[in-house]
VOGU-3710 file (C-alpha; in Angstrom, 3 decimals, decimal comma):
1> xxxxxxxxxx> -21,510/45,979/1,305  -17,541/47,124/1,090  -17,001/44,694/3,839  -18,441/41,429/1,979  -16,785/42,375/-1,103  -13,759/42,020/0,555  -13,937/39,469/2,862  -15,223/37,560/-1,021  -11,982/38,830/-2,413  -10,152/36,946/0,275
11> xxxxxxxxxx> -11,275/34,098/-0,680  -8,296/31,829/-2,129  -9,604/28,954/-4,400  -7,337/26,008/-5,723  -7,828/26,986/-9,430  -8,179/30,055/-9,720  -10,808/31,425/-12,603  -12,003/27,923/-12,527  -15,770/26,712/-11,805  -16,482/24,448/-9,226
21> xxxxxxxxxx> -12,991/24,942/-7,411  -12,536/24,573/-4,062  -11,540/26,967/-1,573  -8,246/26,997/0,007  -7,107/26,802/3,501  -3,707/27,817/3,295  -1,226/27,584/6,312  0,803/30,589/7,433  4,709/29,624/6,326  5,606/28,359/9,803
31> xxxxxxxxxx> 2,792/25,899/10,313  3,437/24,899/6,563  7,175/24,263/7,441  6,306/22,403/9,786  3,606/20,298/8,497  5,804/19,815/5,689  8,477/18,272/7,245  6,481/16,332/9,920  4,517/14,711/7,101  7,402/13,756/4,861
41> xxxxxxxxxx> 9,607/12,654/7,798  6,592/10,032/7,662  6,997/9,460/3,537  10,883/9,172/4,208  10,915/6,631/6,561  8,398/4,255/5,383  10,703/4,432/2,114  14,116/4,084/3,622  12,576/1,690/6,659  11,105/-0,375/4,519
51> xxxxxxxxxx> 13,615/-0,916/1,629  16,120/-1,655/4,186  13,710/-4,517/5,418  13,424/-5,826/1,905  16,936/-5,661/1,276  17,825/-6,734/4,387  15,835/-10,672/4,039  16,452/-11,092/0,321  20,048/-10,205/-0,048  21,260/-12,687/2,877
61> xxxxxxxxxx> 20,379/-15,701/2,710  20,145/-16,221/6,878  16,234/-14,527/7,335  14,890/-17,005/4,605  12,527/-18,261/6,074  8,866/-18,741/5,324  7,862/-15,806/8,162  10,506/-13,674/6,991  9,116/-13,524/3,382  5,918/-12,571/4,804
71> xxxxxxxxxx> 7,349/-9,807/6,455  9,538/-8,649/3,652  5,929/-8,597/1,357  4,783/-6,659/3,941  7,000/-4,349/4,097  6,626/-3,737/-0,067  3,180/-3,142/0,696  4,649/-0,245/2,861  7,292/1,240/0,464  4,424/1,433/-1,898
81> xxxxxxxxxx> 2,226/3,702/0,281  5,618/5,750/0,925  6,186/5,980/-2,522  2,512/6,166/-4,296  0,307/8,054/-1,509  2,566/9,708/1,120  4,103/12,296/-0,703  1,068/13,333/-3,064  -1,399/13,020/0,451  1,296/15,456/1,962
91> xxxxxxxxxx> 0,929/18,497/-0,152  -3,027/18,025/-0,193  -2,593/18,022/3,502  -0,631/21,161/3,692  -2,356/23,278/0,730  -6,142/21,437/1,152  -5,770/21,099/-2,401  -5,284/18,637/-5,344  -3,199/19,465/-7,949  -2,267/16,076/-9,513
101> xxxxxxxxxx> -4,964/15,908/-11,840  -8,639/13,541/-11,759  -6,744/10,521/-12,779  -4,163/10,111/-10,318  -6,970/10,928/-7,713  -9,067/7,686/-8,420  -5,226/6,160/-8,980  -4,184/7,511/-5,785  -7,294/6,252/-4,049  -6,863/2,805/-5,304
111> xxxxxxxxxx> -3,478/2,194/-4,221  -4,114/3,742/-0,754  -6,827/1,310/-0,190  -4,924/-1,845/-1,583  -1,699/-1,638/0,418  -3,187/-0,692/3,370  -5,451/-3,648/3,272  -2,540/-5,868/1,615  -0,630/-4,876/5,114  -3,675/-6,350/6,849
121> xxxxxxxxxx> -3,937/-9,558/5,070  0,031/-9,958/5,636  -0,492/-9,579/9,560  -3,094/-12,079/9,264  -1,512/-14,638/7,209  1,620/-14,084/9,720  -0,097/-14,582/12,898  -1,383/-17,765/11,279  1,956/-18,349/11,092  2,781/-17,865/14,233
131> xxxxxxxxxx> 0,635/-19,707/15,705  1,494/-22,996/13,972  5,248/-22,121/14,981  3,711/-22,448/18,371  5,145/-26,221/17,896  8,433/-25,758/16,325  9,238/-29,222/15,653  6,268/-30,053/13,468  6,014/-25,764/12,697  8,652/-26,531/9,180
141> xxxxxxxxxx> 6,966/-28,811/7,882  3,571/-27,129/7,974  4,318/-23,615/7,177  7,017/-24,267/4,267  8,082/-21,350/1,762  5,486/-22,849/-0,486  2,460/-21,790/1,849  4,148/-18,482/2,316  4,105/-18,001/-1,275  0,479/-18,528/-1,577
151> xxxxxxxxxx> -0,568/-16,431/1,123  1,597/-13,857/-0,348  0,143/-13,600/-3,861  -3,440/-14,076/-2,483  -3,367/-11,008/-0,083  -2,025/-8,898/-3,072  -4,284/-10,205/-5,196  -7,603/-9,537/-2,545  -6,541/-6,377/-1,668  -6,169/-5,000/-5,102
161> xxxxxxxxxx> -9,435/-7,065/-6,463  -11,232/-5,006/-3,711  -9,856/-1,712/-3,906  -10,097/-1,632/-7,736  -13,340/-3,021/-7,978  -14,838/-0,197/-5,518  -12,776/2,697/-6,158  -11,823/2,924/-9,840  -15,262/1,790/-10,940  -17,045/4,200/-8,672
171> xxxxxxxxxx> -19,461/1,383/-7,164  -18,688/3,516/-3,893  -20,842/6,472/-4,671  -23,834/4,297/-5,723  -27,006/5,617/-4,096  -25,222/8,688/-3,068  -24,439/10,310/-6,280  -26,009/13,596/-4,964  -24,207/14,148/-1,769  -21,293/13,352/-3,713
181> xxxxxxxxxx> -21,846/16,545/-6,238  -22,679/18,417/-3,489  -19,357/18,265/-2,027  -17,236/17,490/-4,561  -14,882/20,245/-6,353  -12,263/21,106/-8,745  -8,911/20,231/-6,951  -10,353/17,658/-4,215  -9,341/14,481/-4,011  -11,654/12,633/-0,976
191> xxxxxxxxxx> -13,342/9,193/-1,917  -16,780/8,463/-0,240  -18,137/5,389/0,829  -21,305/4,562/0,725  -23,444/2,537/3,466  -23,076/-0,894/1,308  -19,252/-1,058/0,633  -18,351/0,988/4,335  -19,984/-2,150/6,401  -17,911/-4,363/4,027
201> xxxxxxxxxx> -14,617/-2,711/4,217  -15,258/-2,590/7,697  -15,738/-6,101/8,120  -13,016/-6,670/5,915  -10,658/-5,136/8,666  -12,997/-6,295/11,506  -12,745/-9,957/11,343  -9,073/-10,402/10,263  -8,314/-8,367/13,352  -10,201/-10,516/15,467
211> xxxxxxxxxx> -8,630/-13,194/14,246  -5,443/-11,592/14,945  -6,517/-11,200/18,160  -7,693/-14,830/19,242  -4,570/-16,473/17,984  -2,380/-14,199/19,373  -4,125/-14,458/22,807  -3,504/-17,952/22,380  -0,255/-17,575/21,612  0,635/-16,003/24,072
221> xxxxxxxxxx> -1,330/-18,191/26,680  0,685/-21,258/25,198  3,885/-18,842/25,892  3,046/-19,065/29,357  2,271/-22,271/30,127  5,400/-23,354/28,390  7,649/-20,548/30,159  6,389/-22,322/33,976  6,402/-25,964/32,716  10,200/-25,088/31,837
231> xxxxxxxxxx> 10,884/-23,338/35,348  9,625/-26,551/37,051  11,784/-28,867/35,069  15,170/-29,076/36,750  16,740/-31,978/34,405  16,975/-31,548/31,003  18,518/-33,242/27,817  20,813/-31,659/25,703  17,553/-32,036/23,014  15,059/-30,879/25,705
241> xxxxxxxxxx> 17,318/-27,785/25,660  17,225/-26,965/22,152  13,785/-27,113/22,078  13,555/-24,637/25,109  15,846/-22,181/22,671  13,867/-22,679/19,891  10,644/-22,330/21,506  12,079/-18,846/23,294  12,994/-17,493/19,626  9,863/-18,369/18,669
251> xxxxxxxxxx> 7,910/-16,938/21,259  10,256/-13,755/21,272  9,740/-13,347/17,370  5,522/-13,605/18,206  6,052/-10,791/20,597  7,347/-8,783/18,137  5,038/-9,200/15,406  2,499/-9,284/17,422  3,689/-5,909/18,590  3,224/-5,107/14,986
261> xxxxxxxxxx> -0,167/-5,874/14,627  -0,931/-3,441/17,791  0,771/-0,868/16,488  -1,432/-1,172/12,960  -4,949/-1,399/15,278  -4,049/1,457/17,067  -3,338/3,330/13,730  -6,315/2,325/12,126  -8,943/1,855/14,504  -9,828/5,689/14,605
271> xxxxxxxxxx> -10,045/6,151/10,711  -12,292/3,114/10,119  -14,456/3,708/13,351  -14,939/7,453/11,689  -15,800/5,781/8,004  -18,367/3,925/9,320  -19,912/6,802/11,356  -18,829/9,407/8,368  -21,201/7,029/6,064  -24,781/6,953/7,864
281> xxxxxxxxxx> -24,008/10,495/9,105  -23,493/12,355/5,669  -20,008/12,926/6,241  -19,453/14,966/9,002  -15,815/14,725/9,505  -14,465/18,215/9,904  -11,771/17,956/7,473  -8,539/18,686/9,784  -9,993/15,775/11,556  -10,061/13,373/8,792
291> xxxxxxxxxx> -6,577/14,560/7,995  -5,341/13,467/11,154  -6,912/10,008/11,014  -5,204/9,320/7,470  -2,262/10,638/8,561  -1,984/7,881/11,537  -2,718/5,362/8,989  0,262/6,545/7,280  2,255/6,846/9,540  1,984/3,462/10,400
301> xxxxxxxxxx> 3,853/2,191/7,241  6,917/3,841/8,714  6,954/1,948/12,038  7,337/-1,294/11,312  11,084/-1,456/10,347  11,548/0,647/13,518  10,044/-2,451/15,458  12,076/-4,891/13,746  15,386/-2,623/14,288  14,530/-2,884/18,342
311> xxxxxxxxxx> 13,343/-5,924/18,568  15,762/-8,303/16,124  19,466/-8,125/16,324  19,915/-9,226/12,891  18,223/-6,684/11,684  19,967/-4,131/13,029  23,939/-5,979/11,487  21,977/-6,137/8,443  21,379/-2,442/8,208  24,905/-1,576/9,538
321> xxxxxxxxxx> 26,435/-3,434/6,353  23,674/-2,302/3,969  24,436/1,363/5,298  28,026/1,103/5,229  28,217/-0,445/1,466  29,366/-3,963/2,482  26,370/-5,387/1,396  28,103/-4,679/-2,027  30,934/-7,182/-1,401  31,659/-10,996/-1,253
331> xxxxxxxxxx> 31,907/-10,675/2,469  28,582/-10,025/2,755  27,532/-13,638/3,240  28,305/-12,929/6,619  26,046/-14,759/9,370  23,570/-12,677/10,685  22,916/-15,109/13,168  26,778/-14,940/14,862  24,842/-16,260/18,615  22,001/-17,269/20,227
341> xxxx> 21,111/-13,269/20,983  20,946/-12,306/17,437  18,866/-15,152/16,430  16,298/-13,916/19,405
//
């Protein structure tokens, strides 16, 4: 009897003297130090990364360009999450509690889901785009600023339409409004799915990505076949040659992105493959677990810019003058593009 009483005493809830609130799972300090700066290493980066990326195309006037736009969309998409979800996710992470009130929770929950999926649409729209810059003399007059525009505002608006429409509206606990008191209490902050809108959001990121996949398969294929026909050819026009140059940027700049678009299936294959099987199996997801999969979804806003800063050249200059405060000055008009290797 002595020993229950205690072991009940134990017990640390999120609110304490509160109803319905959950129980804590606090970390010793270490762990907690650690977790703590592991996890906003993550917020910090996608912040910094990304601004620098958005800075980076829209202050010089050199990465205009209708794939560059995409990318620097993309990467607002990611500041957003680092701004909006990382830091609040971290300390519910670290203390298994919520302390930023019902509100923000459905707020929270909402943004998570629309920049996430705005990142998708943007990787989708841009491997669309590389694949018509798989001819780069008819590629500018297909894919003008224009087009990137549109596909811009239309993957913001989708992904918010969605999110909003499920998550702030509560058409995701339809149907499983019991299971949803059952584990819901004061100072959580989890969303549930139910079996309707988790086969939807995962075909939402199912079919983009295998979209993503064919054209970049046959991107890459064209690559190829365009590398060898160019190894064959001995004589070559001064034209023929620029065409080789551009074709190699292009093909280089596919690589990368489509580096980037590994990098987010890697990320979020786990978490969605675990919604879908969380859904028809009453969510089992020990919580650490679940923690882990957000976490690489996360984390994935912050590796991006750390792509584009080993893959681009220009990138790189650009942050070295951003960094140092030149970007401040009239000199900073200076081309990004100084030789062939920094275009590439």
């Amino acid at each position: 009897m002595v020993n229950n009483f205690s072991q009940a005493e134990a017990v640390e809830l999120c609110y304490e003297n509160v109803n319905g609130s959950c129980i804590k799972s606090p970390y010793s300090l270490g762990p907690r130090v650690i977790l703590y700066a592991v996890l906003g290493l993550g917020a910090v980066l996608a912040v910094f990364g990304n601004l620098l990326v958005v800075i980076a195309i829209l202050h010089f006037k050199q990465p205009h360009t209708p794939t560059n736009f995409l990318i620097a969309s993309l990467a607002c998409a990611d500041f957003l999450v680092g701004v909006t979800v990382m830091p609040f996710s971290t300390v519910r992470s670290v203390e298994s509690c919520w302390y930023f009130g019902e509100s923000y929770c459905k707020l929270h929950t909402c943004f998570d889901a629309s920049f996430c999926f705005a990142s998708l649409f943007h990787l989708c729209c841009i491997s669309i785009d590389r694949c018509i810059a798989v001819n780069p003399l008819t590629y500018p007059t297909k894919f003008t600023v224009s087009v990137s525009g549109i596909c811009i505002v239309l993957s913001w608006f989708f992904s918010f339409t969605y999110s909003f429409s499920i998550f702030y509206t509560g058409a995701n606990e339809e149907g499983i409004e019991e299971l949803v008191v059952a584990l819901t209490c004061v100072g959580g902050c989890q969303a549930s799915l139910n079996q309707s809108w988790v086969l939807l959001c995962f075909l939402l990121f199912f079919l983009p990505t295998a979209a993503m996949g064919f054209i970049y398969g046959r991107i890459f294929l064209v690559a190829k076949q365009s590398g060898k026909e160019s190894t064959a050819s001995h004589a070559q026009s001064s034209s023929e040659s620029y065409k080789e140059r551009v074709e190699k940027r292009e093909r280089k700049a596919a690589k990368t992105l489509g580096i980037a678009m590994a990098a987010f299936l890697v990320s979020w294959l786990p978490y969605i493959i675990d919604a879908v099987i969380d859904a028809y199996m009453n969510f089992i997801t020990p919580p650490y677990v679940y923690e882990i999969l957000v976490w690489c979804v996360y984390y994935n806003s912050a590796m991006n810019p750390l792509i584009y800063a080993f893959f681009y050249p220009w990138f790189r200059k650009a942050i070295k003058l951003i960094v140092s405060g030149k970007v401040l000055r009239r000199d900073s008009t200076i081309n990004l593009f100084s030789g062939e290797a920094d275009r590439d």
